[in-house]
PDB file of N, CA, C and O in Angstrom:
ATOM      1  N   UNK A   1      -8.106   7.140 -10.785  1.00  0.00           N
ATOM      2  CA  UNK A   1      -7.108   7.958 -10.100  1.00  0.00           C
ATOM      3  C   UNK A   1      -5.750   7.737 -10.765  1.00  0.00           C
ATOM      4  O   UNK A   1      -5.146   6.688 -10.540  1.00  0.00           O
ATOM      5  N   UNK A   2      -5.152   8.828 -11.708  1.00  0.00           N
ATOM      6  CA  UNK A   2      -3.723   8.632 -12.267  1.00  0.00           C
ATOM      7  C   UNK A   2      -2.554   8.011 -11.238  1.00  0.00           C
ATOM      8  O   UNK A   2      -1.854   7.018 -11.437  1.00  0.00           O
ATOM      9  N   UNK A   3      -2.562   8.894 -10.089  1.00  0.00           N
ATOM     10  CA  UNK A   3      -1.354   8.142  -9.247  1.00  0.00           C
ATOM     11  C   UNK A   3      -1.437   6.618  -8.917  1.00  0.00           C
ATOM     12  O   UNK A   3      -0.471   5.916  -9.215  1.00  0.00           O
ATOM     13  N   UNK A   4      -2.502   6.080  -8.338  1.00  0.00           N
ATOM     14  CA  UNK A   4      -2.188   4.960  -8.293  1.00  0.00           C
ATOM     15  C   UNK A   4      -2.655   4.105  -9.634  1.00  0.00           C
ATOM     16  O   UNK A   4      -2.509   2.936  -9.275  1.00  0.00           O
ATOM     17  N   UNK A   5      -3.086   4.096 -10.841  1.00  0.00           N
ATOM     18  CA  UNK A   5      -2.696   3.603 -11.849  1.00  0.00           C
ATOM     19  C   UNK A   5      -1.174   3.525 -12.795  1.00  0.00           C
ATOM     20  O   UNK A   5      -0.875   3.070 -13.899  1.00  0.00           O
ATOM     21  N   UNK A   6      -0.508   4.167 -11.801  1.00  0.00           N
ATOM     22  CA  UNK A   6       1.194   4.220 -12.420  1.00  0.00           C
ATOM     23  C   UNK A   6       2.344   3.148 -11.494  1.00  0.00           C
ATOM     24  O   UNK A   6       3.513   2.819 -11.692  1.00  0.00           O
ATOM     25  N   UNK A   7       1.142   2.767 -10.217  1.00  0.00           N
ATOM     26  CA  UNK A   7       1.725   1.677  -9.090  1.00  0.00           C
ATOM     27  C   UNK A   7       1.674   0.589  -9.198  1.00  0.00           C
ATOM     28  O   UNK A   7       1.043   0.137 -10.154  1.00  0.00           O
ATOM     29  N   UNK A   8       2.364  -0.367  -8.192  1.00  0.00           N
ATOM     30  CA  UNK A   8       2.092  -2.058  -8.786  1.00  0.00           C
ATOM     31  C   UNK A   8       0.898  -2.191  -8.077  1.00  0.00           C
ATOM     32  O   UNK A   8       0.779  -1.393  -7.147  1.00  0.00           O
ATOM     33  N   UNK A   9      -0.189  -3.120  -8.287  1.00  0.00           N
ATOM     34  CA  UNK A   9      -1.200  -3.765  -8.050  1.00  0.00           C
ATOM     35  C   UNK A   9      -0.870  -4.028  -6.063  1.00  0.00           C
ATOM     36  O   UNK A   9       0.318  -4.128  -5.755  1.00  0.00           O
ATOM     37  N   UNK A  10      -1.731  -4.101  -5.115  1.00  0.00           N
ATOM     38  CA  UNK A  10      -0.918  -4.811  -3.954  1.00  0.00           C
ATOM     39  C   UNK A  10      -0.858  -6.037  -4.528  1.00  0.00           C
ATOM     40  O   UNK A  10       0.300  -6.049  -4.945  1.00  0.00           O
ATOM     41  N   UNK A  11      -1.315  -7.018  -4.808  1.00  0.00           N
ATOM     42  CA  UNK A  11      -1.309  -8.533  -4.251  1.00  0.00           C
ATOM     43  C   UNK A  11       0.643  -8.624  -4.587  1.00  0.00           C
ATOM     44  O   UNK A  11       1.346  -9.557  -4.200  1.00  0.00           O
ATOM     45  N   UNK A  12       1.000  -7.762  -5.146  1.00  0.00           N
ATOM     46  CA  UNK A  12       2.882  -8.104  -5.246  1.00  0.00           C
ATOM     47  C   UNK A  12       3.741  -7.318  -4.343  1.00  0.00           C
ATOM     48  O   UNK A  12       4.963  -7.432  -4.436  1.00  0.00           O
ATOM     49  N   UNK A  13       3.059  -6.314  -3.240  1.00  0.00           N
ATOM     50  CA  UNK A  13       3.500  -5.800  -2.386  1.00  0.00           C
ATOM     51  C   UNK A  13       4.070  -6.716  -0.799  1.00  0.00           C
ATOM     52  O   UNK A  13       3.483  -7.566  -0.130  1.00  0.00           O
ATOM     53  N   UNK A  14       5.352  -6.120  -0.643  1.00  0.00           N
ATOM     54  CA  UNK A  14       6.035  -6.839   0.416  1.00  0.00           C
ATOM     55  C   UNK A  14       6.384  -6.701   1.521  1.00  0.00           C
ATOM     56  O   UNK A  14       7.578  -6.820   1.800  1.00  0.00           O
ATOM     57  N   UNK A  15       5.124  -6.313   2.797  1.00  0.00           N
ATOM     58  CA  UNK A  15       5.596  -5.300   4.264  1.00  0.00           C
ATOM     59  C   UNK A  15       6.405  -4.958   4.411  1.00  0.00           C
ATOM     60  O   UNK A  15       6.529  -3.827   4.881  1.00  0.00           O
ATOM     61  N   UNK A  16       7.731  -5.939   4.010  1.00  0.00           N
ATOM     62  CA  UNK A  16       8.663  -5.987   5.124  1.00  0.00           C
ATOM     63  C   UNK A  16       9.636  -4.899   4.451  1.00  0.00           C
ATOM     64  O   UNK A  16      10.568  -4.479   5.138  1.00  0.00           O
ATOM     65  N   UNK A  17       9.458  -4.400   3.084  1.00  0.00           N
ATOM     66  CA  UNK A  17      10.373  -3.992   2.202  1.00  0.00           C
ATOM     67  C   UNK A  17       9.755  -2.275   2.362  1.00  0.00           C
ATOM     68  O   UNK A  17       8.576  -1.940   2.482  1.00  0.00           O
ATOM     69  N   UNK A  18      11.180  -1.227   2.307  1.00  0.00           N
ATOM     70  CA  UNK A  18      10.556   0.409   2.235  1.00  0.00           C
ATOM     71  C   UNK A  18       9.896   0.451   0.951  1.00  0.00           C
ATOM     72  O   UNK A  18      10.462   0.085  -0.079  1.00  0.00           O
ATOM     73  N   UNK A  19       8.443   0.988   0.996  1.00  0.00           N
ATOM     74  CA  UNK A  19       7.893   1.352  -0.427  1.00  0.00           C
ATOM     75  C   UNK A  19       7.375   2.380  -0.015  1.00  0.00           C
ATOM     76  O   UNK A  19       7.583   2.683   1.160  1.00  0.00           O
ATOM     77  N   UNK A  20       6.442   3.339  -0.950  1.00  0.00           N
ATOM     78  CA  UNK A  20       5.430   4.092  -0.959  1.00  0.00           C
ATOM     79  C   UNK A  20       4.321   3.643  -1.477  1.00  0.00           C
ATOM     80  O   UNK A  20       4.317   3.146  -2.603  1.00  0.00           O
ATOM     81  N   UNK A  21       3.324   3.740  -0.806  1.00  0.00           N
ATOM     82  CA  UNK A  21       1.891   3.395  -1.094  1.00  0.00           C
ATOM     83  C   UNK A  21       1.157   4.548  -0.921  1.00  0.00           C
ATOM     84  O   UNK A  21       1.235   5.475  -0.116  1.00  0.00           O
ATOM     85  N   UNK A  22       0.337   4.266  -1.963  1.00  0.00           N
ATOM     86  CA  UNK A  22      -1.106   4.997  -2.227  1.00  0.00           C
ATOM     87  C   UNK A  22      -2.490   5.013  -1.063  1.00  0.00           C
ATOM     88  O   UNK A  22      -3.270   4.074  -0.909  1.00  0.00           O
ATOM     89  N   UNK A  23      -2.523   6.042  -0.491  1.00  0.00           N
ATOM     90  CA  UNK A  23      -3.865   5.947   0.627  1.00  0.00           C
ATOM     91  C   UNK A  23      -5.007   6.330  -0.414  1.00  0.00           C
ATOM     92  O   UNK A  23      -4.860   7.369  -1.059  1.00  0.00           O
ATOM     93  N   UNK A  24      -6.091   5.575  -0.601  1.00  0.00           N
ATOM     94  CA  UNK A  24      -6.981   6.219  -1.384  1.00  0.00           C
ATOM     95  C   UNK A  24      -7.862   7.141  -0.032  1.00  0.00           C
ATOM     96  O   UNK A  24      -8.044   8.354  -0.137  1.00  0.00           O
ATOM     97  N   UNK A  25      -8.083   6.772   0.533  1.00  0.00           N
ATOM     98  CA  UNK A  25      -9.125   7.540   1.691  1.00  0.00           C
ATOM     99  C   UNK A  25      -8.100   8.718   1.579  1.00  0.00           C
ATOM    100  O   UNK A  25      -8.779   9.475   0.886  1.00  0.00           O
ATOM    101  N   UNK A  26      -7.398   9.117   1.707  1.00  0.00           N
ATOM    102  CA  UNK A  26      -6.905  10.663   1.845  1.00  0.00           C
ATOM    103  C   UNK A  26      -6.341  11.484   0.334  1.00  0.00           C
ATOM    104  O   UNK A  26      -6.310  12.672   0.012  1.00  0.00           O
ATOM    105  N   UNK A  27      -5.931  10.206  -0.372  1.00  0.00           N
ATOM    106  CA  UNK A  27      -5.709  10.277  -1.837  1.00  0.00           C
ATOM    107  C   UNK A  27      -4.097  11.160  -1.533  1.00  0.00           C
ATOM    108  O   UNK A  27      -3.835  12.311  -1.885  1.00  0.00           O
ATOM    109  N   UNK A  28      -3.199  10.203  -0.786  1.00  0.00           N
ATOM    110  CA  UNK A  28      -1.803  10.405  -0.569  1.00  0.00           C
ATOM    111  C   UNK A  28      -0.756   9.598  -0.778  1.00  0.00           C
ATOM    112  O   UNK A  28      -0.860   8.412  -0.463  1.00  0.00           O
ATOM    113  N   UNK A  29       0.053   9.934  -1.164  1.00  0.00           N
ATOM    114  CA  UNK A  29       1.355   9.075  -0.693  1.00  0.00           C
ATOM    115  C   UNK A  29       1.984   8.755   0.562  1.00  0.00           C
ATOM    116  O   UNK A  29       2.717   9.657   0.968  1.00  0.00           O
ATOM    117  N   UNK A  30       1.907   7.640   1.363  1.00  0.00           N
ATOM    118  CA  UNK A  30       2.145   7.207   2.947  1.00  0.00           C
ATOM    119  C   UNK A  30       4.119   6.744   2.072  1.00  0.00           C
ATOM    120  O   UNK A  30       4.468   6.352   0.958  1.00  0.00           O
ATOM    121  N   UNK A  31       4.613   6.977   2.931  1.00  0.00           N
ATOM    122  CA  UNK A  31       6.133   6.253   3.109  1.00  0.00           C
ATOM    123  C   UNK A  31       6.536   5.221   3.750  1.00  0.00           C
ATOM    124  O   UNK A  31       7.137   5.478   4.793  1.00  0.00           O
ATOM    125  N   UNK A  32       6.372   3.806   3.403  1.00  0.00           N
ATOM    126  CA  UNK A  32       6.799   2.610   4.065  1.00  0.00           C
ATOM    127  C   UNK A  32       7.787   2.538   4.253  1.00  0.00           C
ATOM    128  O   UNK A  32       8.663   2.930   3.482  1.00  0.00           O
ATOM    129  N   UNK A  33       8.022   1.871   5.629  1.00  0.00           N
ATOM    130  CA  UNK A  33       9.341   1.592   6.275  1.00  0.00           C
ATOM    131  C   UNK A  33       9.533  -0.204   6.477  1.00  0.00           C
ATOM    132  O   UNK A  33      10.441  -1.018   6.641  1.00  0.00           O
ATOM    133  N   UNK A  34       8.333  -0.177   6.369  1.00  0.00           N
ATOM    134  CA  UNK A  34       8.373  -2.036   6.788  1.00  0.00           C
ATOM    135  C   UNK A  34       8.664  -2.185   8.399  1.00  0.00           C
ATOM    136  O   UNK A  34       8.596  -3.313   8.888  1.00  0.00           O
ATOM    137  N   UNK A  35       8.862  -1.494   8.906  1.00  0.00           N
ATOM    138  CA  UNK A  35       8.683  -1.460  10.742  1.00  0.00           C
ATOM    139  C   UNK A  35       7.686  -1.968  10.943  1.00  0.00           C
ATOM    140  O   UNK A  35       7.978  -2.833  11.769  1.00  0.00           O
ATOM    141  N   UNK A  36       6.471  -2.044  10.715  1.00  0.00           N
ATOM    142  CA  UNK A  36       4.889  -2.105  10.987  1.00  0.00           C
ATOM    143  C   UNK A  36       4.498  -3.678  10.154  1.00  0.00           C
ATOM    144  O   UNK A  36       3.382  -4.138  10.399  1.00  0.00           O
ATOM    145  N   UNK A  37       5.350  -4.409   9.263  1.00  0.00           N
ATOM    146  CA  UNK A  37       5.097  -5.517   8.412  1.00  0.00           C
ATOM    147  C   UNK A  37       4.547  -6.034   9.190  1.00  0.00           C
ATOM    148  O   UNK A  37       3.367  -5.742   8.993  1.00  0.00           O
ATOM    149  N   UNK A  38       4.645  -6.883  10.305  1.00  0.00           N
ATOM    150  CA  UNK A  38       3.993  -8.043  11.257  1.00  0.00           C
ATOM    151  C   UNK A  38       2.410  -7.515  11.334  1.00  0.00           C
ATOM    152  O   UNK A  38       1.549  -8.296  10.929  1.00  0.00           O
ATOM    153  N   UNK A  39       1.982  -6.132  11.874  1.00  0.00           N
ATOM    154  CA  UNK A  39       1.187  -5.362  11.942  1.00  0.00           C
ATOM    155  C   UNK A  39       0.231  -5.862  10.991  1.00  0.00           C
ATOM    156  O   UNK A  39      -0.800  -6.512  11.163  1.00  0.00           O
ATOM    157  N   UNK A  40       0.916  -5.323   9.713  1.00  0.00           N
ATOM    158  CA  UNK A  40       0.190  -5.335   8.283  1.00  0.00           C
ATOM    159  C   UNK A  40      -0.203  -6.560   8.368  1.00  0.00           C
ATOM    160  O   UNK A  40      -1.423  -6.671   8.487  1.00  0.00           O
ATOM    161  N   UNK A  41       0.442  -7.608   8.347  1.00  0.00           N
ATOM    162  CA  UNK A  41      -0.033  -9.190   7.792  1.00  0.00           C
ATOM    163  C   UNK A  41      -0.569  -9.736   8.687  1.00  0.00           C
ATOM    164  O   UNK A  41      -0.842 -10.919   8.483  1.00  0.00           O
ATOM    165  N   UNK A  42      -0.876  -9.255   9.778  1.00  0.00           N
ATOM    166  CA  UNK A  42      -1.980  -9.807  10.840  1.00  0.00           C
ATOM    167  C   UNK A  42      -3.661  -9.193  10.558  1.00  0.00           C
ATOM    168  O   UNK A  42      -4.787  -9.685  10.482  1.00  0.00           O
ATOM    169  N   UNK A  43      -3.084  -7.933  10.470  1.00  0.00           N
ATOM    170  CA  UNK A  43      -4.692  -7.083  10.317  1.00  0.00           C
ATOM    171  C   UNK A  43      -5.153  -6.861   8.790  1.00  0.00           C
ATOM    172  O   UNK A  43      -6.353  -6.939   8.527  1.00  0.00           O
ATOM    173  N   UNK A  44      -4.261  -6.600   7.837  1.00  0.00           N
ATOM    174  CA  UNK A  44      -4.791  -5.847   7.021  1.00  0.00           C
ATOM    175  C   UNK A  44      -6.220  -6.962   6.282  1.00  0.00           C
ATOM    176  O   UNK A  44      -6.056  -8.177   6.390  1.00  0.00           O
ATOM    177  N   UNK A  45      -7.132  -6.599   5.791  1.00  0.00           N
ATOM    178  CA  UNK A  45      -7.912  -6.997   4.808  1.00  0.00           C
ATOM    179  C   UNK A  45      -7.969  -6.696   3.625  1.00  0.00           C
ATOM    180  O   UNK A  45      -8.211  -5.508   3.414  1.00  0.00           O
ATOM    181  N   UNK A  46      -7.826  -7.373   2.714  1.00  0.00           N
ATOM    182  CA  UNK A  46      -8.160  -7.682   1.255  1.00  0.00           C
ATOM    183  C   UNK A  46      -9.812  -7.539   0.484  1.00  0.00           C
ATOM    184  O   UNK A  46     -10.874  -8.109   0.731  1.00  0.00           O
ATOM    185  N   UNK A  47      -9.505  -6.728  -0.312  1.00  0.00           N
ATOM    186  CA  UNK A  47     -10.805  -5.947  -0.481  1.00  0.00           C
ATOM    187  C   UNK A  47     -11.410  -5.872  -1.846  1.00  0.00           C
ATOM    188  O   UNK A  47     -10.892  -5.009  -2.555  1.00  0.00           O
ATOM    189  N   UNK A  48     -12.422  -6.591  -2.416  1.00  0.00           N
ATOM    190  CA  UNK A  48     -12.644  -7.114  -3.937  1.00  0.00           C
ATOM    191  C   UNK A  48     -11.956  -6.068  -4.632  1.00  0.00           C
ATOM    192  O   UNK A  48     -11.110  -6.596  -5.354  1.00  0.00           O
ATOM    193  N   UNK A  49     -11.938  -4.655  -4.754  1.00  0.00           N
ATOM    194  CA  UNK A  49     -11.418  -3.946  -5.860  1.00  0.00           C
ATOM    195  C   UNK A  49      -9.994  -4.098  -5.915  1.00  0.00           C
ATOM    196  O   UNK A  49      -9.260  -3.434  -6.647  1.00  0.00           O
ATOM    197  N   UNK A  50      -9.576  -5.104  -5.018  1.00  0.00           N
ATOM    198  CA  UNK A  50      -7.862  -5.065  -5.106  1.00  0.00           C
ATOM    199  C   UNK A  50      -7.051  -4.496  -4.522  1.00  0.00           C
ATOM    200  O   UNK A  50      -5.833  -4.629  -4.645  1.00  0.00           O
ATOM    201  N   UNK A  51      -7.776  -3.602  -3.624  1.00  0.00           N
ATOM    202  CA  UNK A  51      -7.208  -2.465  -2.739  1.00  0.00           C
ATOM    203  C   UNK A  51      -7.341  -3.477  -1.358  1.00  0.00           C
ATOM    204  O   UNK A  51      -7.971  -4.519  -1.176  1.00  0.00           O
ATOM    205  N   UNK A  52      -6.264  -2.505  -0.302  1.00  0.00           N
ATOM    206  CA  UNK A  52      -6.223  -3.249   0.966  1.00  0.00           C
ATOM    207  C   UNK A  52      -6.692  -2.748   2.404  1.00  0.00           C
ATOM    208  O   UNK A  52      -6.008  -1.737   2.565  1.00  0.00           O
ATOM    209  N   UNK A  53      -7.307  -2.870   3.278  1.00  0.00           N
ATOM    210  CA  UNK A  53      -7.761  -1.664   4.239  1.00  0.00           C
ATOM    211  C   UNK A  53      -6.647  -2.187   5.480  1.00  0.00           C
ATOM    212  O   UNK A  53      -6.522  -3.268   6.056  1.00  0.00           O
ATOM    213  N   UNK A  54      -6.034  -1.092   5.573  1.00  0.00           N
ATOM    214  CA  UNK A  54      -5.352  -1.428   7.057  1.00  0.00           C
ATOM    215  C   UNK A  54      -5.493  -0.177   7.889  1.00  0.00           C
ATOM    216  O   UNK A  54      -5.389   0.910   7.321  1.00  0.00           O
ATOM    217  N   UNK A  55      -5.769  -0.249   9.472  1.00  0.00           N
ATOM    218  CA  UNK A  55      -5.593   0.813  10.380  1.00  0.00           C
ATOM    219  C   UNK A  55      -6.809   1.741   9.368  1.00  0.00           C
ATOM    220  O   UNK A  55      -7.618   1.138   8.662  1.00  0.00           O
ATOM    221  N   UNK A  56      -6.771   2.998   9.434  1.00  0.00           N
ATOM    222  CA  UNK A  56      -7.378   3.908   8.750  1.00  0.00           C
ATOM    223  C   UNK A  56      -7.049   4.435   7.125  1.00  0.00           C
ATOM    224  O   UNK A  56      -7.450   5.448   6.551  1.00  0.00           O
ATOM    225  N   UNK A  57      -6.056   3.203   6.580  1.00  0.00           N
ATOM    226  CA  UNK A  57      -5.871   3.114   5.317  1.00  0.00           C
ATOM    227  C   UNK A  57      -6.674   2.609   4.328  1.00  0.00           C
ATOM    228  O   UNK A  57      -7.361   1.693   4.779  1.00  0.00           O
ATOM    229  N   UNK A  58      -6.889   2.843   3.073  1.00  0.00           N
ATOM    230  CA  UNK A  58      -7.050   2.009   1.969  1.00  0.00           C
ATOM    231  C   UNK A  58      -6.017   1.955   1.130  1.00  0.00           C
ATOM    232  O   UNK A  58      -5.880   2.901   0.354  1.00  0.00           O
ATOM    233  N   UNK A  59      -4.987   0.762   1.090  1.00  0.00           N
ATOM    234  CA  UNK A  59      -3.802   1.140  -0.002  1.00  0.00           C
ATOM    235  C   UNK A  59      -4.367   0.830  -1.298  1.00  0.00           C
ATOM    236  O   UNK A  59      -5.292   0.019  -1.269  1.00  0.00           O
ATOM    237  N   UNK A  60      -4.116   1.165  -2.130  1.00  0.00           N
ATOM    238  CA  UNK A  60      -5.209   0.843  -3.952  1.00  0.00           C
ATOM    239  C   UNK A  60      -3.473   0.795  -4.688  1.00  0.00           C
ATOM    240  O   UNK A  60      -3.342   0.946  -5.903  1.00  0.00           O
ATOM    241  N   UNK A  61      -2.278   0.575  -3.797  1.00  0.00           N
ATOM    242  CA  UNK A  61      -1.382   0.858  -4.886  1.00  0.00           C
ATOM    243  C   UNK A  61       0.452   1.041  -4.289  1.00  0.00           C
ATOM    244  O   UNK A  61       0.805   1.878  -3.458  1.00  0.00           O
ATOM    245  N   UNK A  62       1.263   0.159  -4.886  1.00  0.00           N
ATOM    246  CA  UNK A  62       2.375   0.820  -3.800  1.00  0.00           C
ATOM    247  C   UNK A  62       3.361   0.879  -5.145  1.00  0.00           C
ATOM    248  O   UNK A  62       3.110   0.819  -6.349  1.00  0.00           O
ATOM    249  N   UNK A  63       4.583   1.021  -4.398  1.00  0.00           N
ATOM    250  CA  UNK A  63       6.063   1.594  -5.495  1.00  0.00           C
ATOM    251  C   UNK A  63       7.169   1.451  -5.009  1.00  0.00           C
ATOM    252  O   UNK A  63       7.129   1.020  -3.857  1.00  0.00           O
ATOM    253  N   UNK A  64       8.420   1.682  -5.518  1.00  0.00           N
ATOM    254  CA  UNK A  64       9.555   1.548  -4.990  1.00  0.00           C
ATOM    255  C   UNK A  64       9.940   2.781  -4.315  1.00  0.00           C
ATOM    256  O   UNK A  64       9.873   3.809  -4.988  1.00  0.00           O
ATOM    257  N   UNK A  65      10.300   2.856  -3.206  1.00  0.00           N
ATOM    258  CA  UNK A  65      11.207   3.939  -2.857  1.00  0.00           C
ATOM    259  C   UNK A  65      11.570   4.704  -4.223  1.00  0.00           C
ATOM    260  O   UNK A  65      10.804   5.515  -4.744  1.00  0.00           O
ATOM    261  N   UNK A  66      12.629   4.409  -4.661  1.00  0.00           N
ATOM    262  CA  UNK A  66      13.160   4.734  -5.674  1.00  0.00           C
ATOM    263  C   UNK A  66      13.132   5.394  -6.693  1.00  0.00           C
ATOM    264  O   UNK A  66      14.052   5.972  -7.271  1.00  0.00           O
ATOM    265  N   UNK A  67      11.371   5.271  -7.096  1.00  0.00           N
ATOM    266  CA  UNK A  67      10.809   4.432  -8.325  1.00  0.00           C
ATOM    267  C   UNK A  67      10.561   2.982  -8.994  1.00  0.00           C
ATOM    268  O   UNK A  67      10.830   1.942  -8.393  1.00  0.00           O
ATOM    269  N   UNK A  68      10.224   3.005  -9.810  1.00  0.00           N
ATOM    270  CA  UNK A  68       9.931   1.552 -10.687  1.00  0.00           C
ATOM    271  C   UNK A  68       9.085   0.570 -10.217  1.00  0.00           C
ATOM    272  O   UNK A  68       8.903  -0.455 -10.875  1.00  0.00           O
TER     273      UNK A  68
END
C-alpha cells in the first residue's frame, strides 16, 4: 500500500501528540488529536506485521500533521 509506506513505522508513534494515521481496514487517513491517548495505551494491541489494532482500527502507519 503506497500511502502508508511514505509513514513512520508505529512503534515511534506518540498518542498524546496530533498526527494522521493510516486505517488499513478502511484504507484511510483518521486525524489524531491525542484526546483518546490514555484510550490508545490501555487497549490498543500490537500486531506481528507492525501494524496496531485499536477500537475498529488497524493503524499500519502514522505522520505529522504537517507532514514529515
Amino acid at each position: 500500500m503506497s500511502t502508508a509506506s511514505t509513514l513512520h513505522p508505529m512503534t515511534g508513534f506518540n498518542p498524546s501528540e496530533p498526527a494522521i494515521l493510516h486505517d488499513r481496514v478502511a484504507d484511510q487517513i483518521v486525524t489524531w488529536t491525542g484526546e483518546q491517548a490514555d484510550d490508545f495505551r490501555r487497549a490498543c494491541r500490537a500486531r506481528d506485521d507492525g501494524s496496531v489494532a485499536w477500537r475498529e482500527y488497524v493503524f499500519d502507519g502514522w505522520g505529522n500533521v504537517l507532514g514529515g
